[in-house]
C-alpha positions in Angstrom: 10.0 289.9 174.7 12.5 291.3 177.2 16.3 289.6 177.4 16.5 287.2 180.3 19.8 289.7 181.6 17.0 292.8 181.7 14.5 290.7 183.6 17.1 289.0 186.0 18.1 293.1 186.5 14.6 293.4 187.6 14.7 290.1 190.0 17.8 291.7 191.3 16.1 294.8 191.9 13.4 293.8 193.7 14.8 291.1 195.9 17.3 294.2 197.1 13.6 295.9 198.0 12.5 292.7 199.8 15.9 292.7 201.6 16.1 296.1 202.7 12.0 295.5 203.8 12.1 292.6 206.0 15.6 293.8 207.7 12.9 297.0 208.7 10.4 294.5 209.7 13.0 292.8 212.0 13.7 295.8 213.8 10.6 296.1 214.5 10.2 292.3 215.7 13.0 293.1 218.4 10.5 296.3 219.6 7.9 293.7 219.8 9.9 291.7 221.8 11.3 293.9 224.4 7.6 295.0 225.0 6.7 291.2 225.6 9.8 290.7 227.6 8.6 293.9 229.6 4.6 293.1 229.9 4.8 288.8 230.4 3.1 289.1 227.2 3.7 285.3 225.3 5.6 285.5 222.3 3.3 283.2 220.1 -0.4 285.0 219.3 -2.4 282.3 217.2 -5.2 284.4 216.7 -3.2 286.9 215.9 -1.4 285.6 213.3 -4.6 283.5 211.5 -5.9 287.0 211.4 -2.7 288.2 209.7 -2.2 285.5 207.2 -6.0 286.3 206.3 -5.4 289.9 205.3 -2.1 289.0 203.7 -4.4 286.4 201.5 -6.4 289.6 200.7 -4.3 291.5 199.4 -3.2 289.3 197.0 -4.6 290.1 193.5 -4.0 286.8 191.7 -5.7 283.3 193.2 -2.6 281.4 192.2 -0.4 283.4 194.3 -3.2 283.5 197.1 -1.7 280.6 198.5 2.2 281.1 197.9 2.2 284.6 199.7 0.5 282.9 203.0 3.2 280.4 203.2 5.7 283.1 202.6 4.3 285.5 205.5 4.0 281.9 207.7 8.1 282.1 207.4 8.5 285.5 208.0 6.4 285.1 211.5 8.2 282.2 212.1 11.2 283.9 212.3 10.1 286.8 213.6 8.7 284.5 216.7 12.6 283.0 217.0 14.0 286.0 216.8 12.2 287.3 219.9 12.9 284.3 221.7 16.6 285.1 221.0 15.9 288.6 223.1 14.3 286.9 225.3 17.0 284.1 226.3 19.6 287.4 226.3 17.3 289.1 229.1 17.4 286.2 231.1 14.0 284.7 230.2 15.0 280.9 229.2 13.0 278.2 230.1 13.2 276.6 233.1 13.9 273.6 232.1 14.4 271.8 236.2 17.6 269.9 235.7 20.3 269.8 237.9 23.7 270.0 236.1 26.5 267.9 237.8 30.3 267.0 237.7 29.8 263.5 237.5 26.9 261.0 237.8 26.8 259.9 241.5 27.3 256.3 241.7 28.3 256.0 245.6 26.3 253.4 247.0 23.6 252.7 244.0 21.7 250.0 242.7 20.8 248.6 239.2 18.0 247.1 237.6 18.2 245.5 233.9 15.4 243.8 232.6 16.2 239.7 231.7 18.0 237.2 233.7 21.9 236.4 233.9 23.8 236.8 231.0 21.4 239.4 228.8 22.8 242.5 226.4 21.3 244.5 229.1 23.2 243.1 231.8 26.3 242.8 229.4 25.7 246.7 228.7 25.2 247.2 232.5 28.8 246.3 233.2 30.3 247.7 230.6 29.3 251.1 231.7 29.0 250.6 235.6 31.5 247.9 235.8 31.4 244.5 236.7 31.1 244.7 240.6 27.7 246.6 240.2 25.4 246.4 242.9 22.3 244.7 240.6 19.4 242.8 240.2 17.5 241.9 237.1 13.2 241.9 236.8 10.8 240.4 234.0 9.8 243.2 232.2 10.7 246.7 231.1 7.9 248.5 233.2 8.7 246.5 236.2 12.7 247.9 235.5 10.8 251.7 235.5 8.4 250.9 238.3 11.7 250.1 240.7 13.4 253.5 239.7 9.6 255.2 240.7 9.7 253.5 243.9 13.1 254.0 245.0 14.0 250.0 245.1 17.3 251.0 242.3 18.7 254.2 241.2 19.3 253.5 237.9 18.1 250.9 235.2 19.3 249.6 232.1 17.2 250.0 229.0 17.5 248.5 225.1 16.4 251.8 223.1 17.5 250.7 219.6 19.7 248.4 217.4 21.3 249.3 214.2 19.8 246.8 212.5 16.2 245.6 213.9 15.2 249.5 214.9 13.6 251.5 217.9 12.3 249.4 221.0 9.0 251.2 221.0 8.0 250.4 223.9 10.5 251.8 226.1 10.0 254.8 224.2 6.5 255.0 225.6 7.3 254.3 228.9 9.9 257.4 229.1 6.4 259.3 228.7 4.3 257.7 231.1 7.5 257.3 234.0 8.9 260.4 234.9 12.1 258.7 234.4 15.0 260.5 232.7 17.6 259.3 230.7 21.4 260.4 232.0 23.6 258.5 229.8 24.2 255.9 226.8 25.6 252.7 226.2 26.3 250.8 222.5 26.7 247.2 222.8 28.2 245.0 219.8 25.8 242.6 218.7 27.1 238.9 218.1 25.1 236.3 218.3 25.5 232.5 218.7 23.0 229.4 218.7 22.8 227.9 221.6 22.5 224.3 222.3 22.5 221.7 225.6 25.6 219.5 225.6 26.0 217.0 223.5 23.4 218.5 220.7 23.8 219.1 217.1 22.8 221.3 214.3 21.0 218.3 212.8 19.1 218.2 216.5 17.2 221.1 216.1 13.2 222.0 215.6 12.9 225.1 217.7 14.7 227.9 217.9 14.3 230.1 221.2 15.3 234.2 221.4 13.9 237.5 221.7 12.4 238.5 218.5 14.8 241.5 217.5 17.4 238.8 218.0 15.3 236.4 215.8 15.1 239.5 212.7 18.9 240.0 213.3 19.5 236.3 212.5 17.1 235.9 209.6 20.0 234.9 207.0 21.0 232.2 208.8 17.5 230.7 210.2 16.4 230.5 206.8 19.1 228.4 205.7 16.9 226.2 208.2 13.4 226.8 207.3 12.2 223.4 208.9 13.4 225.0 212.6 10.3 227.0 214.5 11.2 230.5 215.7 9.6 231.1 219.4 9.6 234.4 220.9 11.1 234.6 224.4 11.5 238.2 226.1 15.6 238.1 226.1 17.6 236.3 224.9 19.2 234.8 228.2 15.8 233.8 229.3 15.6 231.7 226.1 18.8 230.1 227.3 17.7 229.6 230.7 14.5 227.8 229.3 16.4 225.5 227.1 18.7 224.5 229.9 15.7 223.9 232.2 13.3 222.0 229.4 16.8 220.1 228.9 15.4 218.8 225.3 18.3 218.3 222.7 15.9 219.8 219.8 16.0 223.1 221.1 18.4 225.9 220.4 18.3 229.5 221.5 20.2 232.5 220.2 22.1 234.9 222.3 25.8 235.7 223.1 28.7 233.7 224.2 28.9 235.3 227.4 25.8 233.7 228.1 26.5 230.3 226.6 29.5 230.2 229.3 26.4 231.6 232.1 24.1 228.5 231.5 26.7 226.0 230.2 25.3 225.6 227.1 27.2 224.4 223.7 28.1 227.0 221.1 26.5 225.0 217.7 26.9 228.3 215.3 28.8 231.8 216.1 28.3 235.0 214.6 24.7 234.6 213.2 23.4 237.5 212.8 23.5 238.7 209.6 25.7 242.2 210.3 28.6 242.4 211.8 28.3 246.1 212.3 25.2 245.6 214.5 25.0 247.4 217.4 22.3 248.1 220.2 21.8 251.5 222.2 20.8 251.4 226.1 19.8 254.0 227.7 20.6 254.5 231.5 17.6 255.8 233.3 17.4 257.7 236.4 14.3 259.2 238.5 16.5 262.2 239.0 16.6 264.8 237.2 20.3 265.2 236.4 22.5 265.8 233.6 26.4 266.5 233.4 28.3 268.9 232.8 29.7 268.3 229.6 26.3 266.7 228.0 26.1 267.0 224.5 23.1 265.2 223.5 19.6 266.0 224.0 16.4 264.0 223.6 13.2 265.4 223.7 9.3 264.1 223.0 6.2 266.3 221.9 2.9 266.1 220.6 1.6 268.6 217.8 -1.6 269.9 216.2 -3.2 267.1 214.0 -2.6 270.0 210.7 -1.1 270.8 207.7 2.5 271.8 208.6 2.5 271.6 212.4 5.3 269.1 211.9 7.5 271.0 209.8 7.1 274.3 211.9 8.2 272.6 215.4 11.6 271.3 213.6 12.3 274.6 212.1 13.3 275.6 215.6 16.1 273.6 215.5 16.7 274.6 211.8 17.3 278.2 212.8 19.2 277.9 216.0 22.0 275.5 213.7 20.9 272.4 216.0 22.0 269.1 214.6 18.5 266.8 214.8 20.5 263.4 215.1 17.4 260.9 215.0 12.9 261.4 214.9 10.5 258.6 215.8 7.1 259.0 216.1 5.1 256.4 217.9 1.1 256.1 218.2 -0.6 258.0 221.0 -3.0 255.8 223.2 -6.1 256.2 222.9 -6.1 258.4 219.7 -6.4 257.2 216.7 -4.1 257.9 214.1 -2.5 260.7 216.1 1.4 260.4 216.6 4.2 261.8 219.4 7.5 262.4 218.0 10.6 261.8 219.7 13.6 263.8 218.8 17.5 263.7 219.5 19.4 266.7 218.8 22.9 267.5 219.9 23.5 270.2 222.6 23.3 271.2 226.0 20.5 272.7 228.2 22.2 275.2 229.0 23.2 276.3 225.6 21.8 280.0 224.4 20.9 278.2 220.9 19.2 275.3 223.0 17.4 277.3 225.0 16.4 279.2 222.1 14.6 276.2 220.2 13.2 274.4 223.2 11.2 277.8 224.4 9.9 278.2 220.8 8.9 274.4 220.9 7.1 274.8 224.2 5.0 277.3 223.0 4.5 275.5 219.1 3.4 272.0 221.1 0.9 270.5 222.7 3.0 268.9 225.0 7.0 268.4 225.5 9.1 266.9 227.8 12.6 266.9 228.4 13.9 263.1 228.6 17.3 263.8 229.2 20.3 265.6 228.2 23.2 263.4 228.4 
């Protein structure tokens, strides 16, 4: 039996072969490159490389490493297919990606849409970033806030992407597919809700309890020290206020925020209910142009992928070997197709970034489908 030192020697040895081989096949990736670059040719072949990985499998001798040495030569084309995207970003080749860079976000004469009524986190989330003499106007639902950027009635609107606590909104996530709507900046919102009562209630009043149902999850701790109370779902929370004003029945309570307690009137029975007091929500602002400024540094993008072994792991190596920083992944249930998903990413950066560049052309050619949502 040989000393593990003589057969690490050996290791050594060959992994100095393996080296010095795939710096050779390299060099040769950048010819294949510049005669891509120089003929239109795409840089990804799927034929091609099936075929490849099917005479690699040949030449294997043993069946147990049959399998190992095509995932190894599925890395090697893998970075041989980012490195020529690297040649082809330096020769002036990046994707086109259509959005207009700007100093500043123009705000001169624009209107705002939030989805709720008086006194909602959107609106609350609205001001904070736009200020509070915003030209605005609030609508019922979340499509009705995209369908007034697509028809030109507001510039911008307001949208709930995700809490800290209670998750992603997934539906707004879908309807930044289907609206070609773009996302052009970001707005975190403390959390802190309160139960809401009509004057002259009292804890010992209540039956129903009124909010939306993130807001509901978020105060879980404290509604179940009342089990006896019903939980109704409402689409905001300041419409749940507005209804309990209006019904004007001294059994029901809503949750939402002191601002809109003060809005509607309403008595303050319980503060800070909800369970976390480092709970946040994420809006999005939305625009129908496609914009970004100048010193954007985050990027979020959506795709949809080969329903295979892998597909997955191959479209975030992109982002692996350009030293990207992937800052969040959903996936969310494509219409219409069963049990086939559409992942939406966030990764720091800049369009205009060489490294950026770099990923997002290798992920245009890798998916299905991918759009750009916004760089921000």
């Amino acid at each position: 039996m040989k000393d593990l030192s003589e057969i690490r020697e050996e290791i050594d040895k060959i992994d100095r072969q393996i080296v010095a081989l795939y710096e050779a096949r390299m060099k040769l990736t950048t010819e294949v490159a510049e005669y891509k670059i120089s003929t239109g040719k795409p840089v990804l072949d799927k034929i091609r490389e099936q075929e490849k990985l099917t005479k690699i499998k040949e030449l294997v001798h043993t069946e147990e490493n049959r399998y190992d040495a095509g995932e190894l030569f599925e890395q090697i084309m893998a970075l041989s297919r980012k490195r020529q995207y690297q040649r082809m970003i330096q020769h002036g080749q990046g994707l086109e990606t259509g959005f207009v860079q700007v100093d500043r976000l123009p705000f001169t004469s624009h209107k705002v849409v939030y989805q709720g009524t008086e006194g909602a986190y959107s609106q609350i989330a609205m001001k904070a970033y736009f200020g509070e003499d915003t030209d605005s106007y609030h609508v019922e639902t979340w499509r009705d806030a995209m369908e007034a950027i697509r028809s030109g009635e507001a510039d911008y609107a307001v949208l709930p992407i995700e809490n800290s606590s209670a998750g992603i909104v997934g539906e707004n996530f879908d309807l930044l597919v289907e609206y070609g709507n773009y996302i052009v900046a970001e707005q975190t919102i403390k959390v802190e809700h309160a139960l809401l009562g009509l004057p002259g209630s009292s804890l010992s009043d209540i039956t129903h309890v009124y909010s939306h149902p993130q807001a509901l999850m978020q105060s879980v701790d404290f509604l179940d020290e009342h089990r006896d109370w019903k939980r109704v779902k409402a689409k905001n929370t300041a419409m749940a206020a507005k209804k309990i004003l209006e019904d004007g029945r001294k059994e029901q309570a809503a949750i939402a925020s002191t601002v809109t307690a003060d809005i509607y009137g309403l008595k303050i029975l319980k503060d800070h209910i909800n369970y976390s007091d480092e709970n946040s929500t994420r809006f999005i602002i939305v625009s129908g142009r496609k914009i970004c400024q100048k010193g954007a540094d985050k990027i979020s993008i959506c795709f949809e992928i080969s329903h295979e072994s892998g597909s997955l792991y191959h479209m975030l190596s992109h982002m692996i070997f350009n030293n990207l920083n992937m800052v969040k992944i959903e996936s969310r249930p494509v219409k219409d197709r069963s049990f086939e998903y559409r992942f939406f990413v966030d990764m720091e950066g800049n369009l205009r970034d060489g490294a950026v560049q770099n990923a997002l052309k290798g992920l245009q050619e890798g998916a299905l489908s991918i759009k750009i949502l916004g760089n921000y």
